[in-house]
N, C-alpha and C positions, 0 to 999 in steps of 0.2 A: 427669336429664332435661335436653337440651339447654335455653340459655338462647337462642335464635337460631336462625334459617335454617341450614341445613346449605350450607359453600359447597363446591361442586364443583369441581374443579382439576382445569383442564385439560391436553391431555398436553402444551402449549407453555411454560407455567407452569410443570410439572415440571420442563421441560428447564432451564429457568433456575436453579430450586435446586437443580444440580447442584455441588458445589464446585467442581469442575475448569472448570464457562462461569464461575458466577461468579469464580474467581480470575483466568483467562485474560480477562475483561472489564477486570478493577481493573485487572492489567499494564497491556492497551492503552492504557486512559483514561491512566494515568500517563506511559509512554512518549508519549502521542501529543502532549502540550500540547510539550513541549521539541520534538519533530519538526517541529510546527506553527510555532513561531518561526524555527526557522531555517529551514525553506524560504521565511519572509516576509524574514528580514536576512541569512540566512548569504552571498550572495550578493554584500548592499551592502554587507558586511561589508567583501568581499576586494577591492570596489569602493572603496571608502573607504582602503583600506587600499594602492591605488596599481594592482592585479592587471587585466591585460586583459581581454576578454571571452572570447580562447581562451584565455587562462591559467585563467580558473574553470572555462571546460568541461572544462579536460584534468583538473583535481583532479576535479569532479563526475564526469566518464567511469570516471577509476579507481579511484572510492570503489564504481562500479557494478560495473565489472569484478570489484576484488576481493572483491564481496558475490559477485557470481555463482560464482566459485570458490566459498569457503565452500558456499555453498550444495547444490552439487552434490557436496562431501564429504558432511557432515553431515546430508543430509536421508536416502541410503542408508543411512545408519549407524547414524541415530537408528530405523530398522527394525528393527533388532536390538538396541540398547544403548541402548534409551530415550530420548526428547525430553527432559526435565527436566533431566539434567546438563548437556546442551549448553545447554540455554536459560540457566541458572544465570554458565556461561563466558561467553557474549556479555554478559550485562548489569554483570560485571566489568570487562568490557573497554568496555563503552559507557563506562561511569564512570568508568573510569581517559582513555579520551579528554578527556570532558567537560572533568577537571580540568586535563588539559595545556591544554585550547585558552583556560581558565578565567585560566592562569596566565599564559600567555607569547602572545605574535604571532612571535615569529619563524620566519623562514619555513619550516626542515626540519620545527620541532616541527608547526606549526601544518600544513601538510600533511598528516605520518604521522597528528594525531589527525583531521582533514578526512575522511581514507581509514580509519581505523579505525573513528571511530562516523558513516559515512554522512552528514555534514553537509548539509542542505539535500536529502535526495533527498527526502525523504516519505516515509515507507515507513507512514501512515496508523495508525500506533501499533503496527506490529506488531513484532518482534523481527528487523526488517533481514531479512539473509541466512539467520535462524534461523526467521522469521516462515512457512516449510513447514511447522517443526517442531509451529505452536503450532496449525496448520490440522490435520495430522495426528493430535494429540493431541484435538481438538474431536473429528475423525469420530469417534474410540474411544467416546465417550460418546456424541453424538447421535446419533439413529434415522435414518435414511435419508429417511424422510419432511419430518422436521422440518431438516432440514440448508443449506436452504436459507433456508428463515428463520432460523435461528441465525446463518448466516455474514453473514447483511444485516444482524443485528439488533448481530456485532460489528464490522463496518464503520461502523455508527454511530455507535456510541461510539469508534472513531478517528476518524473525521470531527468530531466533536464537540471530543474533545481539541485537533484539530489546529487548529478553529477558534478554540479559548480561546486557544491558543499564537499562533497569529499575530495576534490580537487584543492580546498584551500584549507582542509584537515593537514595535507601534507607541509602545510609551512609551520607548522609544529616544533619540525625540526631547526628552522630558525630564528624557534622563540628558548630553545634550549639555554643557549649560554648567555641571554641576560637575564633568564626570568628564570631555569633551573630545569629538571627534566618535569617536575610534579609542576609547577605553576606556569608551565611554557603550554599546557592544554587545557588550561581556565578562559582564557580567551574565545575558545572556539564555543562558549555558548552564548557570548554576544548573539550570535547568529539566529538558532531557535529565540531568544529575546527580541532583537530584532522583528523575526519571521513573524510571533504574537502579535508584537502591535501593531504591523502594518494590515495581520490581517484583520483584526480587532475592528481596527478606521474603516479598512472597505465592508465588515460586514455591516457595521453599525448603520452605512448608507444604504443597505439594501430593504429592500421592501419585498416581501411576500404573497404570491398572488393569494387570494382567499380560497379557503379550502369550501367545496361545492358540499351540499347536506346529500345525503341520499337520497332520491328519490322517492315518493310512496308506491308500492309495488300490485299492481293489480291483483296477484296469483298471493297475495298474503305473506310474498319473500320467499316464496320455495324455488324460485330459479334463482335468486341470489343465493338461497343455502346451498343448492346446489352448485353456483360456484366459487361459493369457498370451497367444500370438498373437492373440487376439481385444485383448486389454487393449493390448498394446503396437503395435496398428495405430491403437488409437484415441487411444495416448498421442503417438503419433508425427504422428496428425492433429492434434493440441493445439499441439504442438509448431512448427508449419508456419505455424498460423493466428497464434499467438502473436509470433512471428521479429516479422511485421508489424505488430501491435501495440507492440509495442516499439517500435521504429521509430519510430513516430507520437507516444506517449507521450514519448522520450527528445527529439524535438527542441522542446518546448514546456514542459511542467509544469517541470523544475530553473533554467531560465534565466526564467522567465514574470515574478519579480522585478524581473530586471535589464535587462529588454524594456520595461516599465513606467518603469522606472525615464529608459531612451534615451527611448525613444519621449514620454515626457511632461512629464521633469524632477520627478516625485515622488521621497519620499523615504521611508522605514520609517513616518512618521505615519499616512500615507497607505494607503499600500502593504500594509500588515499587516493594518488594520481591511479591507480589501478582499477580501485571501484569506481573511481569517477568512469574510467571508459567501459566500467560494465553498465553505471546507470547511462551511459550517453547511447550504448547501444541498446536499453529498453528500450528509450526512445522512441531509436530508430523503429523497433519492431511495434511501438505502438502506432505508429504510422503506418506501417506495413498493414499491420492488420485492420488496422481502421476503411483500407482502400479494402482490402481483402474481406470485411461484409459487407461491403455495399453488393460484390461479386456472387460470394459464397456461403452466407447468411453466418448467423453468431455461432455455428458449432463448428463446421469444418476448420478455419482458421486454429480452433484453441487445440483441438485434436492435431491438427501437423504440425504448427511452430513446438507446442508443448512434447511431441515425441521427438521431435527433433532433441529440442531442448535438454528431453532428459538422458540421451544418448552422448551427450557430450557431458553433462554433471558425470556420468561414472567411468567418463577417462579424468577427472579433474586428479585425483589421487595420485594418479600413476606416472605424473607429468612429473622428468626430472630435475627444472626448474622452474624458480618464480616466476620468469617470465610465461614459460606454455602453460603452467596452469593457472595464471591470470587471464593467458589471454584465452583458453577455453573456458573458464569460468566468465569472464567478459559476453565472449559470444553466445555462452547458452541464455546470457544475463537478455538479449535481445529476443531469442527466442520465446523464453517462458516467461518473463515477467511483460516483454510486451504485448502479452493477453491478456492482461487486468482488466483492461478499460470495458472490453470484449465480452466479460465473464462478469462484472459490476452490473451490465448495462442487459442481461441475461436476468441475472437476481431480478430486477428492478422490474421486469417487465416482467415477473409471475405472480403479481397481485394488481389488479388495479386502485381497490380502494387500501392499500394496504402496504405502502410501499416503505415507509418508514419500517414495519416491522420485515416487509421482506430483505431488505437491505440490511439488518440487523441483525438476520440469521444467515446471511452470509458472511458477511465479517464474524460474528460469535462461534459459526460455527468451522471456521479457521481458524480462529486466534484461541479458543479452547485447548485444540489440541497441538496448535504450534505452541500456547507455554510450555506445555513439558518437554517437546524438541531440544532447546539450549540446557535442561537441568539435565535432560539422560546423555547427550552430548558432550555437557561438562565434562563427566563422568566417564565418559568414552577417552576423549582427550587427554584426561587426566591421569588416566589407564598407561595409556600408551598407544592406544588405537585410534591411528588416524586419519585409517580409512573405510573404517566401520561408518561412522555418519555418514557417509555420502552413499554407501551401500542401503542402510537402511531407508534413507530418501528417497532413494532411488526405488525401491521397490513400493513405499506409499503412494508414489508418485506414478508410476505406472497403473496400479490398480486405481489411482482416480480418473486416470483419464480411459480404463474401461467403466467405470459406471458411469462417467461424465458422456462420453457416446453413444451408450446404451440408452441411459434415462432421458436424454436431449436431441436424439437424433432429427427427430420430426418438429423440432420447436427452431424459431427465429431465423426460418429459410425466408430466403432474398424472394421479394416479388417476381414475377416469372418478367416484369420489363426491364429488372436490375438484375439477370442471372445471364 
């Protein structure tokens, strides 16, 4: 005879004791804290270390670019040969980065591992240029319904990680006077080191469900051609709206450090605890919106946090101190980034047999055009102009979220018993 109330477990609760979210969560959490530091130092790193403002953006651009290759190999591929081995390969390769940049400053090395393990982009704890792979692998398991709040609920836990991480960028400053100003922010890639092999161990435990063959089609396959053409008009809309969002994204968030840093004379003390409270309030707003599709289905949400969002990026400039425009930078940081999860989980669910490649043109087709962001940015900066980037952002940024409403209107509405 029961000793207690019978507890009811709900289907969202389920979704979590899945092994595969919760393994694919621990990864993120781990990768995200080393992520989160170096977009807080990686920058004042190569600043300290003598490197121009277009000399960061050129590494930052080409760490992007060569994700976006990557990317668009392995995310088709892992369609057919499984997400897991590739995931396994990148997190060797993050760690073997880690430890070059761990070991040496000099310049070839410390470049090649800059462009190998992504240093400074954020990639929000996910597996860089592999990070389709691990979106794709989530839809396998989640229901369709629930996909939405799954992908907000693992945007938080990057947000989260990447807040601890830049939060402990700022003890930089006293590693100064026993290790020097250049060896007092070697330490800080223990961390992505770290982040690799913890997440290396949990994927290595995970298993795969098997990928299902196609069916044989009565009609000879002409309603499946028919919807790929349906699938790949709307992936091609994705694609369009995205270009622009890149854009917007790529000339602000990789350099946002080192603008802080011109603009006001702070330093990683400063500078870290700061982005930490912008990743803690992604977070928050990935949680916001995660409740907010269960309500109001996957488009509304990205459309109001994100206008909100970018109405406070173009007062960030104008702010007379560190302080107010951290902390509007902070809070637009909750608005617009805490749509990712929102807008992954969007991508993912406009192919059925297909989701590794559509997951793969959403990231490609943001991270394309955000590499050239931080080189034209540099170069802005470098100028004198420093409040051209946030203008030009701004305005990509708006035009995406008119074709993003436009082209998405009628897709990923909430069932009429969840509205």
């Amino acid at each position: 005879m029961p000793l207690g109330p019978k507890i009811v477990e709900s289907p969202a609760m389920s979704v979590f004791r899945s092994p595969v979210v919760r393994g694919l969560l621990i990864a993120r959490a781990g990768r995200s804290l080393g992520q989160g530091a170096l977009v807080a130092a990686f920058a004042l790193y190569l600043r300290a270390l003598g490197w121009s403002a277009p000399e960061i953006g050129a590494v930052l651009s080409a760490a992007l670019l060569g994700g976006a290759a990557l990317t668009m190999t392995v995310g088709p591929l892992s369609d057919r040969l499984g997400r897991r081995r590739f995931l396994l390969a990148y997190e060797a390769i993050q760690a073997g980065a880690a430890l070059l940049a761990l070991a040496t400053a000099r310049l070839p090395l410390l470049v090649a591992a800059a462009i190998a393990g992504s240093f400074g982009r954020g990639a929000n704890g996910t597996a860089g240029p592999f990070g389709p792979l691990e979106q794709a692998w989530l839809a396998q398991v989640v229901p369709d319904d629930r996909r939405g709040e799954v992908f907000s609920v693992n945007a938080a836990v990057g947000f989260v990680g990447m807040a601890l991480g830049a939060g402990l960028a700022g003890g930089v400053k006293l590693l100064v006077r026993p290790l020097g100003p250049l060896l007092a922010y070697r330490p800080l890639f223990l961390l992505p080191l770290g982040g690799s092999l913890l997440a290396f161990w949990i994927l290595a435990g995970l298993s795969e469900p098997p990928r299902a063959s196609a069916p044989a089609r009565a009609d000879g396959g002409r309603a499946q051609a028919a919807e790929a053409r349906v699938e790949n008009a709307m992936l091609a809309r994705l694609v369009a709206a995205n270009v622009l969002n890149g854009l917007g994204i790529g000339m602000i968030a990789p350099l946002i450090a080192y603008w802080l840093a011109v603009r006001f004379g702070h330093g990683p003390g400063s500078i870290g605890p700061a982005l930490a409270g912008a990743f803690a309030l992604g977070a928050l707003g990935s949680v916001a919106a995660a409740r907010l599709t269960r309500r109001h289905g996957l488009i509304r949400p990205v459309v109001v946090m994100r206008g909100i969002g970018l109405l406070l990026l173009v007062s960030v400039p104008f702010m007379p101190s560190f302080a107010l425009a951290v902390g509007l930078y902070a809070l637009r940081a909750g608005f617009n980034q805490g749509t990712a999860g929102v807008r992954q989980a969007l991508a993912v669910g406009l192919s059925r047999e297909r989701r590794g490649l559509a997951a793969s043109l959403q990231s490609v087709s943001i991270q394309l055009p955000r590499a050239l962001g931080p080189l034209i940015a540099g170069f802005l900066l470098h100028a004198g102009h420093l409040r051209a980037p946030f203008f030009a952002a701004a305005g990509f940024q708006a035009a995406y979220l008119v074709l993003y409403a436009r082209f998405f209107r009628s897709y990923g509405r909430p069932a009429p018993s969840e509205a």
